[in-house]
C-alpha positions in Angstrom: 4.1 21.0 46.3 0.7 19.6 46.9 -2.1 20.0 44.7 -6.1 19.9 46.0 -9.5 19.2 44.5 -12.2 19.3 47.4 -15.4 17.9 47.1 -17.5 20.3 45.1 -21.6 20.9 46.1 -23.7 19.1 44.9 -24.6 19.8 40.6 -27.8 19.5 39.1 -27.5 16.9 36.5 -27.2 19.5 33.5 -24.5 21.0 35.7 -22.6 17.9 36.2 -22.8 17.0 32.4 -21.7 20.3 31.5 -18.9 20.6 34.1 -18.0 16.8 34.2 -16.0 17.2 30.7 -12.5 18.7 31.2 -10.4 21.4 29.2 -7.3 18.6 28.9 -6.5 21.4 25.4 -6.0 24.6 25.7 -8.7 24.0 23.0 -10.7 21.2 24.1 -11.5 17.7 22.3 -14.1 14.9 23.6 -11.8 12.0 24.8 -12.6 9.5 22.4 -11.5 10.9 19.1 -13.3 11.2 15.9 -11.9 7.8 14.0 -15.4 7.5 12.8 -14.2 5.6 9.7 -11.9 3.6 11.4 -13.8 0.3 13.3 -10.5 0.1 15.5 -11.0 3.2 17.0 -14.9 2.7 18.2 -15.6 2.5 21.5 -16.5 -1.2 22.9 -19.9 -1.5 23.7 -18.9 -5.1 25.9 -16.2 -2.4 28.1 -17.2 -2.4 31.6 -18.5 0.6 33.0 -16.3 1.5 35.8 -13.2 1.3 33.5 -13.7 2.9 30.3 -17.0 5.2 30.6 -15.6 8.2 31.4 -15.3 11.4 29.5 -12.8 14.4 31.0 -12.1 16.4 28.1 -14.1 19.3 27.5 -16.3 19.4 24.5 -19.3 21.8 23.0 -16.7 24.7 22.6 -14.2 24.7 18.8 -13.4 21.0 18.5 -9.9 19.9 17.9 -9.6 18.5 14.6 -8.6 14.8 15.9 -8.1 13.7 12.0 -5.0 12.5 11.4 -2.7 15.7 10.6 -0.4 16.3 7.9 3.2 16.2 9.5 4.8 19.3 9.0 7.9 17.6 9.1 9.5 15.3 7.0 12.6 13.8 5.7 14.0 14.3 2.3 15.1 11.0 0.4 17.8 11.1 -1.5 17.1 11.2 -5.5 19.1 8.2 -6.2 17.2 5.8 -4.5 16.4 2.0 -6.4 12.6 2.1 -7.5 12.3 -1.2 -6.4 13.1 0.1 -2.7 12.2 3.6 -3.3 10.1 4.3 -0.4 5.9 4.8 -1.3 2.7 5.8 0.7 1.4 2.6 2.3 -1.4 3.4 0.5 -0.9 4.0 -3.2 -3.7 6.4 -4.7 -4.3 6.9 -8.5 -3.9 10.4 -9.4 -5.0 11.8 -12.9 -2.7 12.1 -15.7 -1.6 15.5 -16.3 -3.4 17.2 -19.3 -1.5 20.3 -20.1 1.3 20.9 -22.4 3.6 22.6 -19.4 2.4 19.6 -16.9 3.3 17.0 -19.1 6.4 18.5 -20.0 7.2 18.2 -16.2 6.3 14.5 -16.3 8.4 14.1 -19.0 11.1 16.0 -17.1 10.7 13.8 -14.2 10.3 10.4 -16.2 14.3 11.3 -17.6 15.5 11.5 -14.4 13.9 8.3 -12.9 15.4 6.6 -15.7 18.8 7.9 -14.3 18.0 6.9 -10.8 17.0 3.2 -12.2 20.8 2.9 -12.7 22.1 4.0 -9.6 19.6 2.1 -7.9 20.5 -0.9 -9.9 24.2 -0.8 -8.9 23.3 -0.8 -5.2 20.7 -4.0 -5.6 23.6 -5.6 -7.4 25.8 -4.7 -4.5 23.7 -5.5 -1.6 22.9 -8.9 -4.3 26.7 -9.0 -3.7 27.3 -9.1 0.1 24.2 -10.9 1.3 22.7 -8.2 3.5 19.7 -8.1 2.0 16.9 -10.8 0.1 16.3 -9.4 -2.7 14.0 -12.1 -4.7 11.7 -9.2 -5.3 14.5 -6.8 -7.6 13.6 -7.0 -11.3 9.8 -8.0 -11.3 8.6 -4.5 -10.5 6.8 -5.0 -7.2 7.7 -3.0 -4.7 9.1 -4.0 -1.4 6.3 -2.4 0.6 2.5 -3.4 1.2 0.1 -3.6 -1.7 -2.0 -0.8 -0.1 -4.3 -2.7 2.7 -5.2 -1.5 5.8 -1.8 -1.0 7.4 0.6 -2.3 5.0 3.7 -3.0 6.5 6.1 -5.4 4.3 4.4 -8.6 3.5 3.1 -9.4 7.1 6.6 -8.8 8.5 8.4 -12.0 7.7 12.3 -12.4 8.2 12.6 -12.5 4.2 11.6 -8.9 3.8 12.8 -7.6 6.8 15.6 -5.9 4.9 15.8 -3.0 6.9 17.0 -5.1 9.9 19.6 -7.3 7.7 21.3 -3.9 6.8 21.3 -2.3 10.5 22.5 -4.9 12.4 25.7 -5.5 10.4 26.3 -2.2 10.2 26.5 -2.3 14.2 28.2 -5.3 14.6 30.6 -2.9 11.6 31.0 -0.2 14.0 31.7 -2.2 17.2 34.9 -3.8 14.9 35.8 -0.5 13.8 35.5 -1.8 10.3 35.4 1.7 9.0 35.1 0.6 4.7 31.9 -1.7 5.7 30.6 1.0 8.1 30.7 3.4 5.3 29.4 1.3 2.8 26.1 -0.1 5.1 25.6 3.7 5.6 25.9 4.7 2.6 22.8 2.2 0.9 21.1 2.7 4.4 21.0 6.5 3.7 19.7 5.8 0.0 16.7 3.4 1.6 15.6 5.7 4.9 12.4 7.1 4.4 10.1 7.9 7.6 7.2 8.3 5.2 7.5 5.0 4.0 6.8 1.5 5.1 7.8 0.1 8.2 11.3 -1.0 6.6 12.0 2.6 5.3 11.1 4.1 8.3 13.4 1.4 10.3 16.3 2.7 8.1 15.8 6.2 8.6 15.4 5.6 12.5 18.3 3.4 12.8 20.6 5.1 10.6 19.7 7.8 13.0 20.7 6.0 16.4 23.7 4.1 14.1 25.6 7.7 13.2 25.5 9.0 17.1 26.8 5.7 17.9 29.4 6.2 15.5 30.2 10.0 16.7 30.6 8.3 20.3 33.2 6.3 19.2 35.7 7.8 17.7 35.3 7.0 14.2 35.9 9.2 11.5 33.9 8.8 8.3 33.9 12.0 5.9 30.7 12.7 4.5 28.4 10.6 7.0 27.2 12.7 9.4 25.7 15.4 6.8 24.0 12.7 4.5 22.3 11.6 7.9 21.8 15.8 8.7 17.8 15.0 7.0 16.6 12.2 8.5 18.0 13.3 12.3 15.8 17.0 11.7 13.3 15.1 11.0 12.1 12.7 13.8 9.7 14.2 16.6 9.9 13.2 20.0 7.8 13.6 22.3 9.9 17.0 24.0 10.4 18.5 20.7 7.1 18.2 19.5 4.8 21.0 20.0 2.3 20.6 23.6 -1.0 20.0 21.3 0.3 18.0 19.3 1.7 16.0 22.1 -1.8 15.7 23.7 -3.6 15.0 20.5 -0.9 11.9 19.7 -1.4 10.3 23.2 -5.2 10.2 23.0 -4.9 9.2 19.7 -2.5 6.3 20.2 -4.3 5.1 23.3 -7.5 4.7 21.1 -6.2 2.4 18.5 -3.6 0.7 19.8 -3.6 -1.6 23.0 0.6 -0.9 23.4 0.2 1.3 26.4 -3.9 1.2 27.0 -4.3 -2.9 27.8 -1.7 -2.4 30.7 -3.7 1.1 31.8 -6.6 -1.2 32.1 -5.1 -4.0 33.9 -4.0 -1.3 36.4 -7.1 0.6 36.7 -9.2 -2.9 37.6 -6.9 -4.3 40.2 -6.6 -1.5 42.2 -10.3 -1.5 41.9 -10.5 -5.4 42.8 -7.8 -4.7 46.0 -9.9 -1.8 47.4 -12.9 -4.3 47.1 -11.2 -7.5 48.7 -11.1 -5.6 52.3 -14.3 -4.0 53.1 -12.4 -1.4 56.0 -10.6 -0.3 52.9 -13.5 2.2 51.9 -12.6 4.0 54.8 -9.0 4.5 54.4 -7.6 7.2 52.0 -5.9 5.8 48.8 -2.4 6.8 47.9 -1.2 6.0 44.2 2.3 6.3 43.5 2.5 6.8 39.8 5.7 5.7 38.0 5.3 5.3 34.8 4.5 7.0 31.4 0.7 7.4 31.1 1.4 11.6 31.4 -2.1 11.5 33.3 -4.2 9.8 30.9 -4.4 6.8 33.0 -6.4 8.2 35.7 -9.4 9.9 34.6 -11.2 6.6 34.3 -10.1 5.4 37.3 -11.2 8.1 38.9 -14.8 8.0 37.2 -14.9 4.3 38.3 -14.1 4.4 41.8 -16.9 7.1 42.6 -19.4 4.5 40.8 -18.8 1.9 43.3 -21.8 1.0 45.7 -20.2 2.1 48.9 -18.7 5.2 46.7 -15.3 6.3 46.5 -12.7 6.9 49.5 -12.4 10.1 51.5 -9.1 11.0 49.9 -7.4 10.0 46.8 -3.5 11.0 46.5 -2.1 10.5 43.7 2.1 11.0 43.8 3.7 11.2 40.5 7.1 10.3 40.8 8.5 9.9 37.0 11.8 11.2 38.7 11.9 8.7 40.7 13.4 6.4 37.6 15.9 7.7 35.2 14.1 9.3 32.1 13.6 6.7 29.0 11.2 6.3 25.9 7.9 7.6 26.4 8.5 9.1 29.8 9.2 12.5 29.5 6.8 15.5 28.2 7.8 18.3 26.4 8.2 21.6 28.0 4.9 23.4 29.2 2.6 20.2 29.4 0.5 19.8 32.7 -2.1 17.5 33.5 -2.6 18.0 37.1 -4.9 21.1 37.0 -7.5 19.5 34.8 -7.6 16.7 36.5 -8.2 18.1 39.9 -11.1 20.2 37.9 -12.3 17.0 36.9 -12.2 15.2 40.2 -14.4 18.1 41.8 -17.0 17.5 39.1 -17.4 14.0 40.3 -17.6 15.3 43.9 -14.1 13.0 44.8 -11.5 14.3 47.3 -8.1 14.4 45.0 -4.5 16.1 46.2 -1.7 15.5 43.4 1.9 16.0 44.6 4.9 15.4 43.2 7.9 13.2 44.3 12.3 12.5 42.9 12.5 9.3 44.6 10.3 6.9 46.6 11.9 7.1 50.2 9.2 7.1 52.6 10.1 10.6 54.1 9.6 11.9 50.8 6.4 10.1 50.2 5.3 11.1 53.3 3.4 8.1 54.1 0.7 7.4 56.5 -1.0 4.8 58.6 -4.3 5.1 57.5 -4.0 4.6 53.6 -4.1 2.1 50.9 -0.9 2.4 49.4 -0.6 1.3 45.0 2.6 1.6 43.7 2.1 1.5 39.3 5.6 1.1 37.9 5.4 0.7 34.3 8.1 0.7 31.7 10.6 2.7 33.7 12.7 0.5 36.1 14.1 -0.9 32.4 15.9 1.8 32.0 18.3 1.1 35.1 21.3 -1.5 35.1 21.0 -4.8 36.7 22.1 -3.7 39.7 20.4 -0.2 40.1 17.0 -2.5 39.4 17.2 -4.3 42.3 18.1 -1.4 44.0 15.5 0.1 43.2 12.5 -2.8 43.7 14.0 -3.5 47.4 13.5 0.3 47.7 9.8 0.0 47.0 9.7 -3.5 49.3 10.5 -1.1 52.0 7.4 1.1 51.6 5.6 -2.6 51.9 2.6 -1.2 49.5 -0.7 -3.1 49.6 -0.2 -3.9 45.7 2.4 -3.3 43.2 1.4 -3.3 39.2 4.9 -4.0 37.2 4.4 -3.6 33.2 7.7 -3.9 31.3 9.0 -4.6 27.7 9.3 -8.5 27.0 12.5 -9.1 25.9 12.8 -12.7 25.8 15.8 -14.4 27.8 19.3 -13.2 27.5 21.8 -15.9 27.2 24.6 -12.8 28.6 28.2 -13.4 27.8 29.4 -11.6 25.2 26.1 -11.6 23.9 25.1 -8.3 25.9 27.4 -6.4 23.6 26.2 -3.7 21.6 25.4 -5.5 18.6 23.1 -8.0 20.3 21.4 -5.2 22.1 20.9 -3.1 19.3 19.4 -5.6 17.3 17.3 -6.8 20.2 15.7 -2.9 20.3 15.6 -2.9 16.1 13.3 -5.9 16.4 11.4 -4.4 19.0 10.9 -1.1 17.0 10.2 -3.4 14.2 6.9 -4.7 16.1 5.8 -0.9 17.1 6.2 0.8 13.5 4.5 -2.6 12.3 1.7 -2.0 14.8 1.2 1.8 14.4 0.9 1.5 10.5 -2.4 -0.6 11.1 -3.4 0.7 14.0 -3.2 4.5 12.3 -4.7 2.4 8.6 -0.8 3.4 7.1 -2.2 7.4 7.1 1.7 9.4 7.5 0.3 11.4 10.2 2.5 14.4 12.8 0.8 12.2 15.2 1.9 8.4 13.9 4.9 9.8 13.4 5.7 11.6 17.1 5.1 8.2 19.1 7.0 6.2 16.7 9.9 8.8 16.8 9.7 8.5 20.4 9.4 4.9 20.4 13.1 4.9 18.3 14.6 6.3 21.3 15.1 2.6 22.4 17.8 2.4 19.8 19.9 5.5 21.6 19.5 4.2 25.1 22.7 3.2 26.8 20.7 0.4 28.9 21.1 -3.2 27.9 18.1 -4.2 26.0 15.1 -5.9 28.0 14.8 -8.9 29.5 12.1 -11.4 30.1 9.1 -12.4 32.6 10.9 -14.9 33.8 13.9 -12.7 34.7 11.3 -9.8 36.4 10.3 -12.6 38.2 13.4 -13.7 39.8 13.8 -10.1 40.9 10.6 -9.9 42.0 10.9 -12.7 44.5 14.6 -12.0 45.3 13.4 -8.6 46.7 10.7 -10.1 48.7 7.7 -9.7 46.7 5.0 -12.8 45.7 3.1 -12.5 42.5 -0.8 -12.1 42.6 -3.6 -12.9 40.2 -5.5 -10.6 37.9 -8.8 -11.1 38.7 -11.9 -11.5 36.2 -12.9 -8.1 36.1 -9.4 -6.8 35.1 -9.1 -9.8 32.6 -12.6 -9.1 31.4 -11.5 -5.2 30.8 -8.4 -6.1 29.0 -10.2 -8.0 26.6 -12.3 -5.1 25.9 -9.6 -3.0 25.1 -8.5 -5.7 22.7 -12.0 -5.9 21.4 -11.4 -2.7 19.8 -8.2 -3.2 18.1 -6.1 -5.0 15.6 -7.3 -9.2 15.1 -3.0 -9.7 15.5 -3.0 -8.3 19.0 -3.6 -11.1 21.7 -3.6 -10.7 25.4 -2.0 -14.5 26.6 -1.2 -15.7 30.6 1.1 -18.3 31.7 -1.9 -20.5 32.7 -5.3 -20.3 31.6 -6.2 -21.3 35.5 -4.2 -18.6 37.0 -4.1 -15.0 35.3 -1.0 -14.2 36.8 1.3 -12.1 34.3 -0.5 -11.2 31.3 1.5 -10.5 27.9 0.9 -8.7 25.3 1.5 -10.5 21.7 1.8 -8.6 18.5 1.7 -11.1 15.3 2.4 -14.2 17.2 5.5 -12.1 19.1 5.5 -10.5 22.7 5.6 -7.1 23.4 5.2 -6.1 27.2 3.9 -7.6 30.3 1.7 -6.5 33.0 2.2 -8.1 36.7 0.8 -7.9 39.9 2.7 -8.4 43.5 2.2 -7.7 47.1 5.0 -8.1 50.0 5.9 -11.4 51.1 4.8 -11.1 54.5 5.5 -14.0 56.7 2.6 -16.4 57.9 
């Protein structure tokens, strides 16, 4: 099925203004949203033009309310939690003491039975004191474990020492993998008491891990009485992206692409090479551009694109095709929509605004009959964070596949996972602790990024972001080892050039001082990594066909 948006007539320039902003919600929303008291989420005045000044998202109509929403979900905690551990707002807020005689008989009420929790939670510091799994140098001096109520609190800067969250999970998996059933039970057990997903980035670890932890344990054969109910809470809870609701998907993705760099810095890399190819070859600007589109941008990459290829001097190409082909890679984190969401109509309403020639089609795998190639197009291939989710073998399977359709560039973004020593090493344990530590950097991110407000949308791209601990796929490798693949399947790497660099440090311009952008040599701006607190997160590649000279 092919999709078209012809060139419209020409609009007056009231017209275009009015009709240039697109209905992306069934109720519409500007595209930048209203963080006006968050200095993260302003727009970069230093952002070049052709990247980041479009708007496609209708506006003057009932606006959205882009605030951050109360979740309408959330999990219970259980009652006899620690209150050292007991999981808080990241941002504490004084509250007035009640005044009445039936209030404060409530407080009293309340006050008892905290006094009872004290002692239950007191026997499971002393426990976990016992074993070692966790540091507990903060127990007895009345601080709580989570931030002190800054801007995105998130558990003294992250350090190893109060990374409890991780020092109970990854036992517990190591636990399951030995079948050690009274250890299992036990690490579940004070796992269940700490999970909180309205807590601090270790509470909301717990809850997400115990999560992935119990299916792992239903997968194997283990039988634990009384586990998989006391994890009933905290499983109802967490929103992915296909169970949440279609607005509020839509409202999360804008949301999280405009304080957090996670997904947007390699959207920009993207959007500026393709722009830099198209200008290396003059005779490109008569050819038709085909995009192939696999990754997990659900549209939002494009519209700027889009804007910034019509603003060129020699103006945009006759035809744009762009060929989504999320089925071409087996469905992970962040790559699949819930039911009912479509972007394709208001972007082809927004490409006939701009007078640009778009047809959006749709493709399950990228062999060239059904791409349907021709002679006389640019061809872009964007694969970004999806080939991860195939084995070793099917990933070189599948980058030889896209060799074949010899593209004129091909932008690879994937999770940095460091270098994997293999061996027994790419056991479950080692993977799942690989994926906790990578969760550990998101939730540590999102809680500044979204200034530690508990919002439904913080909370549906973290829940989908947890997914990473269910995945069956070994967890992700490093540059170095994309590289190797890369090469063996007959690709050469290319450099970013300075307008892509300069628009990726816009994007950073805007967020978080602990984000950094970093390239393997400050002379050549080949790969370019994405560093979260001194710690990398993803990488963003370029590559074009080895052709002999």
């Amino acid at each position: 099925m092919i999709l078209e948006g012809g060139q419209g007539a020409k609009a007056s320039p009231n017209d275009h203004q009015e009709h240039c902003l697109m209905d992306w919600l069934e109720e519409p929303m500007c595209f930048i949203s209203s963080f006006l008291d968050d200095p993260c989420a302003a727009a970069s005045t230093s952002t070049p033009n052709e990247i980041t000044s479009c708007e496609w998202w209708a506006k003057g109509q009932e606006q959205y309310d882009m605030t951050c929403t109360t979740p309408s979900l959330s999990s219970t905690p259980s009652t006899a939690k620690s209150p050292q551990l007991l999981p808080q707002a990241e941002f504490s807020r004084k509250r007035k003491k009640p005044t009445s005689s039936t209030t404060g008989k409530t407080t009293a009420a309340v006050q008892d039975k905290q006094r009872t929790v004290g002692v239950a939670g007191k026997k499971v510091q002393e426990e976990l004191v016992e074993e070692g799994e966790v540091n507990m140098k903060l127990a007895g001096t009345g601080r709580k474990v989570q931030g002190k109520g800054g801007p995105g609190a998130s558990s003294n800067g992250g350090s190893k020492e109060t990374r409890w969250a991780e020092k109970l999970l990854n036992p517990c998996a190591t636990a399951i993998e030995a079948a050690n059933v009274s250890r299992v039970r036990h690490l579940l057990c004070v796992l269940q008491e700490l999970q909180s997903l309205s807590g601090d980035v270790n509470h909301r670890l717990a809850a997400y891990g115990l999560r992935a932890l119990v299916n792992r344990l239903s997968c194997t054969g283990i039988s634990i009485s009384n586990i998989g109910g006391a994890a009933a809470a905290t499983t109802e809870a967490a929103v992915t992206f296909v169970t949440s609701e279609t607005r509020l998907f839509r409202s999360a993705l804008i949301k999280f692409h405009e304080v957090s760099p996670w997904f947007a810095l390699p959207n920009a890399l993207a959007n500026a090479s393709i722009l830099q190819t198209l200008a290396r070859d003059p005779s490109r600007c008569a050819k038709s551009l085909r995009v192939v589109d696999v990754g997990v941008s659900h549209g939002l990459q494009w519209p700027t694109f889009l804007d910034a290829i019509t603003r060129r001097p020699e103006g945009g190409p006759p035809l744009v095709r762009l060929t989504v082909a999320g089925a071409a890679a087996p469905p992970g984190p962040f790559s699949v929509s819930p039911p009912g969401y479509d972007f394709r109509s208001h972007l082809l309403r927004y490409a006939k605004s701009i007078n640009l020639n778009l047809q959006i089609d749709d493709a399950n795998d990228l062999e060239p009959s059904s791409l349907a190639l021709r002679r006389d197009e640019t061809l872009v291939i964007c694969a970004q964070f999806r080939i991860c989710h195939r084995n070793a073998d099917d990933r070189m399977t599948f980058l030889r596949l896209m060799r074949k359709l010899e593209p004129d560039l091909l932008v690879l973004s994937e999770i940095e996972g460091g270098r994997c020593s293999g061996g027994a090493d790419n056991g479950y344990p080692a993977a799942f602790a690989k994926k906790a530590e990578l969760l550990w950097r998101f939730l540590d991110s999102t809680s500044v990024a979204f200034r530690g407000k508990d919002c439904s949308e913080r909370r549906v791209m973290e829940g989908e972001a947890a997914r990473v601990l269910e995945t069956a796929e070994p967890a992700a490798e490093g540059r170095e080892r994309w590289q190797e693949r890369m090469a063996a399947a007959g690709f050469e790497e290319e450099a970013f050039g300075e307008e892509a660099m300069e628009a990726g440090k816009a994007i950073l311009r805007k967020c978080d001082g602990n984000w950094e952008m970093r390239t393997a040599s400050p002379a050549e701006a080949e790969a370019v990594a994405l560093w979260w607190k001194g710690q990398p997160v993803s990488f963003c590649s370029l590559w074009k066909p080895n052709r002999p000279m």
